[in-house]
C-alpha positions as CSV (number, residue, x, y, z in Angstrom):
1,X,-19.4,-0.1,19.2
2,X,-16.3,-0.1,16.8
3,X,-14.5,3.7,16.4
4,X,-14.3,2.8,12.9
5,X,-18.2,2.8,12.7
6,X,-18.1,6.5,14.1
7,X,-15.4,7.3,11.0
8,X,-17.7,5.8,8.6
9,X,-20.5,8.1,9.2
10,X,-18.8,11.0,9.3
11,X,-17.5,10.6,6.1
12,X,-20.7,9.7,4.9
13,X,-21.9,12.8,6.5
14,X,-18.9,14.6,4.6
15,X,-19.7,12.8,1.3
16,X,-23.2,12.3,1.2
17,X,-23.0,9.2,-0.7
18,X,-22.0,5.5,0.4
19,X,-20.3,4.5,-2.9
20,X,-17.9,7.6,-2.3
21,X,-17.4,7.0,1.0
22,X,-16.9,3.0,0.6
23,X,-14.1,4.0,-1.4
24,X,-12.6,6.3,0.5
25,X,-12.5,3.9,3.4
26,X,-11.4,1.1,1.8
27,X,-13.8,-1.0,2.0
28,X,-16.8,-2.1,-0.9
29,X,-20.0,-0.9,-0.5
30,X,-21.8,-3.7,0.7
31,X,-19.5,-3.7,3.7
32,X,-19.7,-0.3,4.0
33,X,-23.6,-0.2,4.4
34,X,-23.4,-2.8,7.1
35,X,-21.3,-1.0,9.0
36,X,-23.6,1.7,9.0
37,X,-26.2,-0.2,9.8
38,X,-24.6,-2.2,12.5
39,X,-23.9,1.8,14.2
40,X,-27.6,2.1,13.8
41,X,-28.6,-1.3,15.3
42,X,-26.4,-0.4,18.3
43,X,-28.1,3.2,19.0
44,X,-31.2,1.9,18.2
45,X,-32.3,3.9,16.1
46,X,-31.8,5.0,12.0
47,X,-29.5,7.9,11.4
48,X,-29.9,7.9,7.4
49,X,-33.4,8.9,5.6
50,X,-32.7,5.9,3.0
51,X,-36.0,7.1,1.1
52,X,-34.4,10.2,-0.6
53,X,-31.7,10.9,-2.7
54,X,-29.0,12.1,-2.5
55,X,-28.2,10.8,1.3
56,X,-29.5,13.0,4.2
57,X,-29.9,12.5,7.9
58,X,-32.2,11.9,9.9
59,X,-32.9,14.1,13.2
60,X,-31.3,11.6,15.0
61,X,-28.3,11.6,12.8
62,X,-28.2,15.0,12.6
63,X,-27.9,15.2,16.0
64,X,-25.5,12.2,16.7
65,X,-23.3,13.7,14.0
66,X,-21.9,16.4,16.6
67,X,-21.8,13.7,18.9
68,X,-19.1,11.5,17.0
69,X,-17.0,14.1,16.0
70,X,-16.7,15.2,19.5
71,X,-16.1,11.3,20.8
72,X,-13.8,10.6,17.8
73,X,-11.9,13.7,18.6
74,X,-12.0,12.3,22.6
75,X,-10.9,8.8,21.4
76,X,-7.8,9.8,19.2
77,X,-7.1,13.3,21.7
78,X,-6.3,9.6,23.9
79,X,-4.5,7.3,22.1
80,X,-2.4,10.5,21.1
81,X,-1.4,11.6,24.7
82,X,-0.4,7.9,25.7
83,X,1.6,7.7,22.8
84,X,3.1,10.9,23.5
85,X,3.5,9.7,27.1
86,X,6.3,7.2,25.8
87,X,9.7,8.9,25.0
88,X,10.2,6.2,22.3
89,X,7.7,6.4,20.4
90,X,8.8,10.6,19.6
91,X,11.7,9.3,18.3
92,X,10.7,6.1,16.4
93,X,8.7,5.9,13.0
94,X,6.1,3.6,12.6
95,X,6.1,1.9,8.9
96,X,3.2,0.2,7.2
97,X,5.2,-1.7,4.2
98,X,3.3,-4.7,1.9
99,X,5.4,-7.8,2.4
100,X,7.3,-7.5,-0.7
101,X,9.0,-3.7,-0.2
102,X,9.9,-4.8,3.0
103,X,12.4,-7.2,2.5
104,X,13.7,-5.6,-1.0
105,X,13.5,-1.5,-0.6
106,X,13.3,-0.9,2.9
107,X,16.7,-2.2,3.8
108,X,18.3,-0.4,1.8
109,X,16.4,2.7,2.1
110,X,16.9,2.9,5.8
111,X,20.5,1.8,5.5
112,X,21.2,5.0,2.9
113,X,18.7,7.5,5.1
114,X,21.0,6.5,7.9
115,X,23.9,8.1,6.2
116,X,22.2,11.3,3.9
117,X,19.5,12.1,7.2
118,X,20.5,11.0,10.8
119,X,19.7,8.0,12.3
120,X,16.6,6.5,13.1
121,X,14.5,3.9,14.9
122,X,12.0,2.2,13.4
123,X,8.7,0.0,14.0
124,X,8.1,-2.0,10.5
125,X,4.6,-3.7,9.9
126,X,4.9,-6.0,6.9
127,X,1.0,-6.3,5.8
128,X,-0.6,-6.7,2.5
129,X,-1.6,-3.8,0.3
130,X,-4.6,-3.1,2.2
131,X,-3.9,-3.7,4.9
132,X,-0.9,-1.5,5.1
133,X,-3.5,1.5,3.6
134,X,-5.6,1.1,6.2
135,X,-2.8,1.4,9.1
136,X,-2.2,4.6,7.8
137,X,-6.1,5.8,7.6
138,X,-6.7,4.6,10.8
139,X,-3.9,6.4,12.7
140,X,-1.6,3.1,13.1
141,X,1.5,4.2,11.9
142,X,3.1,7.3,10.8
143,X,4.2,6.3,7.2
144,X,2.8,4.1,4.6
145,X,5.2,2.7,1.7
146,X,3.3,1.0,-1.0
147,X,3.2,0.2,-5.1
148,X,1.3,2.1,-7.0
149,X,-0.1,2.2,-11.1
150,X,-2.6,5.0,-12.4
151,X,-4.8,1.6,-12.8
152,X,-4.9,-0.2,-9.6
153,X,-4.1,3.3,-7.3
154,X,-4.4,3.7,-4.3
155,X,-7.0,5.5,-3.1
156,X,-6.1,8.4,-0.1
157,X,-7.8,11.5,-0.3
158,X,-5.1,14.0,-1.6
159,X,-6.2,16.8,0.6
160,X,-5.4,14.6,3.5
161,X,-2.3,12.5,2.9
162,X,0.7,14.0,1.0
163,X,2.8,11.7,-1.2
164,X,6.0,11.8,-2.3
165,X,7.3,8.6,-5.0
166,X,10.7,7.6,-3.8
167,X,11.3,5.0,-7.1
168,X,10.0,2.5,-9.9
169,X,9.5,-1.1,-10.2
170,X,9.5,-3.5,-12.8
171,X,7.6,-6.7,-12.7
172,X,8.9,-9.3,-15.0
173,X,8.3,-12.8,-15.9
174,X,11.5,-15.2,-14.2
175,X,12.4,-18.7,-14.3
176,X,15.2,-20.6,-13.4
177,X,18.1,-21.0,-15.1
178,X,19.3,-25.1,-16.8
179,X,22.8,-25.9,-17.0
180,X,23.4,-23.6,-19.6
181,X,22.1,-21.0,-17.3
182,X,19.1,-20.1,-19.7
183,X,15.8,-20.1,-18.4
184,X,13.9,-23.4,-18.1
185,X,10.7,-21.8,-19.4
186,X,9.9,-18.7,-22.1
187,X,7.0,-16.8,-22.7
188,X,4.8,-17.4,-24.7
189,X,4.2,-21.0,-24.1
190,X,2.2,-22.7,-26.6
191,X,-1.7,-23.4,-26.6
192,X,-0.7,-27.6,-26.7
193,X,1.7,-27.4,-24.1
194,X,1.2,-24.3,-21.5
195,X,3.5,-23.3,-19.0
196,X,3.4,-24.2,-15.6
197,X,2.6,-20.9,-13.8
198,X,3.3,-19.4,-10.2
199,X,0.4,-17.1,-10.0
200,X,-0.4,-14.8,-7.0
201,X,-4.0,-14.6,-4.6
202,X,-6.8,-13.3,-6.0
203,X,-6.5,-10.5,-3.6
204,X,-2.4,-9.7,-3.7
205,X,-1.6,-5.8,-5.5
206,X,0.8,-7.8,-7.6
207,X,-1.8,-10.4,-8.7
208,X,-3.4,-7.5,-10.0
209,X,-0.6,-6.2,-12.0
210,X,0.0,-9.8,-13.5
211,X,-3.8,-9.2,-15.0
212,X,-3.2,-6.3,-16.4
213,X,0.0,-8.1,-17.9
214,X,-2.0,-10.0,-19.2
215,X,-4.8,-8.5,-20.3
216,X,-2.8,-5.8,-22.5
217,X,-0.5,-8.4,-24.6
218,X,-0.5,-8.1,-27.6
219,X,0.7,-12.2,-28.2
220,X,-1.7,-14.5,-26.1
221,X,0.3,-16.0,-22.9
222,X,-0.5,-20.1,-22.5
223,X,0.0,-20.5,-18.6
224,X,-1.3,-23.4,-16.4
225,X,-1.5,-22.1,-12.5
226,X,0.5,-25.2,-10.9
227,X,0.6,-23.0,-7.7
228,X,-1.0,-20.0,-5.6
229,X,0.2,-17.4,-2.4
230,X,0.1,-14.1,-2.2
231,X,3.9,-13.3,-1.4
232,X,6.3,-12.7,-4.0
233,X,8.8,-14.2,-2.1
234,X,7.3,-17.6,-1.8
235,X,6.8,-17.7,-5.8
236,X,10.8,-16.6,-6.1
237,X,11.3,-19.9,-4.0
238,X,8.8,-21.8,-5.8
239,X,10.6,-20.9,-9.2
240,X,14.0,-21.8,-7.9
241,X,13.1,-25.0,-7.7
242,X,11.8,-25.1,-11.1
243,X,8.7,-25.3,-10.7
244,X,7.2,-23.0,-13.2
245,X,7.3,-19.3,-14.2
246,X,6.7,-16.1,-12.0
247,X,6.3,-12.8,-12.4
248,X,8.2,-11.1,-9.6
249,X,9.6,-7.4,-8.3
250,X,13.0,-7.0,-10.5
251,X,14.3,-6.1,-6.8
252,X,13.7,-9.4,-5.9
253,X,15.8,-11.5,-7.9
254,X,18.5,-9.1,-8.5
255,X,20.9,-11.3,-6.3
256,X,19.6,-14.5,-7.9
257,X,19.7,-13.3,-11.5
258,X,23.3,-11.8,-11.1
259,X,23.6,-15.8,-10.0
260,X,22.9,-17.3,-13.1
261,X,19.7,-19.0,-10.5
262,X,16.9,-17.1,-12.4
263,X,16.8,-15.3,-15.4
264,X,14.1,-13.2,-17.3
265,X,11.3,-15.5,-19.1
266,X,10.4,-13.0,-21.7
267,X,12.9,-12.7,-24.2
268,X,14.6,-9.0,-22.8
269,X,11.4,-7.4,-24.5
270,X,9.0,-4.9,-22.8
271,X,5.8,-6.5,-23.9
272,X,5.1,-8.9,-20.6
273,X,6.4,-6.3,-17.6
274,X,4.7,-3.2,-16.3
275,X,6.2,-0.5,-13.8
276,X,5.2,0.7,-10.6
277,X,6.1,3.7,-8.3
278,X,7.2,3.1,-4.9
279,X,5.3,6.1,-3.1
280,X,5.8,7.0,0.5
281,X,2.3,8.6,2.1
282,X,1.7,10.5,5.5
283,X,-1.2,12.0,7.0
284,X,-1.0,15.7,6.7
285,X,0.0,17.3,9.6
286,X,-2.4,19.7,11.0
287,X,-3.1,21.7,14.4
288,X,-5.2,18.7,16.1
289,X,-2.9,16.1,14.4
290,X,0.8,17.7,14.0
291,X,2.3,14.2,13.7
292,X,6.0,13.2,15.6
293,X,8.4,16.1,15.0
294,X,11.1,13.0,13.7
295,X,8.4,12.3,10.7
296,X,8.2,16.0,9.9
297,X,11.9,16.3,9.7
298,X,12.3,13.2,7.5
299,X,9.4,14.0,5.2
300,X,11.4,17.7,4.6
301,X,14.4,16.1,4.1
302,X,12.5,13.8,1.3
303,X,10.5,16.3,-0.5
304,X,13.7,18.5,-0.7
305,X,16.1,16.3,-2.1
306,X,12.9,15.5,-4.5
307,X,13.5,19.6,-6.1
308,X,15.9,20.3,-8.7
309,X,19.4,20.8,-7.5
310,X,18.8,24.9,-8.2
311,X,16.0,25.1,-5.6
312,X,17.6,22.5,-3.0
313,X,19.0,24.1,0.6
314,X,20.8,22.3,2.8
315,X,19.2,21.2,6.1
316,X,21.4,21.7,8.9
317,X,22.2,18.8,11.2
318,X,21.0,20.4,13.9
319,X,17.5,20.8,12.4
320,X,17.2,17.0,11.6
């Protein structure tokens, strides 16, 4: 038996319905219902009435419902104490960070945190999108950093993660700059003659931000996909060598467009970028979860210097 099976039904418990509940777990429905049914196959016996509507228990579920939150409760009551055991891990914050914001914004971040907060060790775990999400939901690491846009959000229950958006994004069309240092390719392309295009995975955040690019203009874009990953670093490298056009993070490039290596594919217009927020998320602290005292700190700091300069106080060194 997987603990994740014993999260699943409670929140299914909680919700009372699987499409709900599939979406606050991450994970699509389909998979969802197997899980469930994979907990049931293991205790041998069915936990949900699936003849009425909405979803209820069965006795047996009604009864093993007490008994997961007790061994869930058991389970993490664990991992929390040997954590606790090691003096490092008090003082070091665990980061979930997609691939991209780890080798742009989290430098940096840490680097100026260093000098405005106090310093701090670190554990960084560069993941995809969801992957990174479900680090946080599942009690991996103490902060998650991640894009978001009001149409691909993230989904976290706000009554159980707090959220605080530490920037903004832009995600632009680039190509590589000729001897002239203009760009080697323009949007739009033409319908005859398409350009060759450095797309993302199916399954990448940013992928999904280049659809919605897409999807929104105005002036149809003629693109031919020469070439696929789902890191936007690998289609920076890709373009460098003139391979085609990609839309990348504008912290990205900003070394190689201050270069003259790569330059803006769309003309300097607005039409063919969208933003994103950098947010920072934590699990809310509570009495059976207070979280590391270091996070606490730092998330105060954060959310302070977030208030107007009026409303700020000062945080006293010896408090960080």
């Amino acid at each position: 038996m997987e603990t994740k099976w014993l999260e699943d039904f409670i929140s299914l418990v909680e919700t009372n319905n699987f499409s709900r509940s599939a979406q606050l777990r991450h994970v699509t429905q389909p998979a969802f219902s197997r899980r469930i049914q994979s907990l049931e196959n293991w205790l041998g016996t069915d936990l949900i009435d699936r003849t009425s509507y909405p979803t209820r228990l069965t006795p047996a579920g009604l009864v093993f419902y007490e008994q997961a939150l007790e061994m869930l409760g058991q389970i993490n009551g664990v991992r929390e104490l040997l954590r606790n055991k090691r003096v490092a891990a008090l003082t070091s914050i665990d980061l979930a960070v997609p691939h991209t914001l780890s080798l742009t914004f989290v430098p940096k971040w840490i680097t100026a945190l260093e000098t405005d907060f106090a310093p701090i060790n670190s554990r960084l775990m560069a993941l995809n999108v969801h992957d990174a999400v479900l680090q946080l939901v599942e009690g991996g690491c103490d902060l998650l950093l991640c894009y978001h846009h009001p149409r691909q959000p993230v989904q976290l229950d706000p009554g159980r993660y707090d959220m605080l958006v530490l920037g903004r994004e832009a995600l632009r069309a680039y190509a590589r700059c000729d001897k002239n240092r203009q760009p080697e390719f323009m949007l739009p392309g033409r319908k005859q003659s398409p350009l060759p295009f450095l797309s993302y995975t199916n399954n990448a955040y940013l992928g999904r931000m280049v659809d919605l690019i897409r999807s929104d203009t105005k002036q149809a874009l003629h693109l031919e996909q020469h070439y696929e990953t789902d890191m936007a670093e690998g289609l920076k490298m890709m373009a460098l060598e003139g391979r085609g056009i990609a839309f990348l993070p504008e912290s990205a490039v900003t070394r190689e467009v201050k270069q003259k290596l790569l330059a803006r594919a769309d003309g300097g217009g607005t039409e063919w970028e969208i933003e994103m927020e950098i947010r920072l998320y934590r699990e809310r602290p509570s009495a059976a979860r207070p979280g590391k005292t270091i996070v606490g700190k730092l998330w105060e700091f954060l959310a302070e210097r977030q208030k107007p300069a009026a409303a700020r106080r000062r945080i006293p060194a010896s408090e960080r």
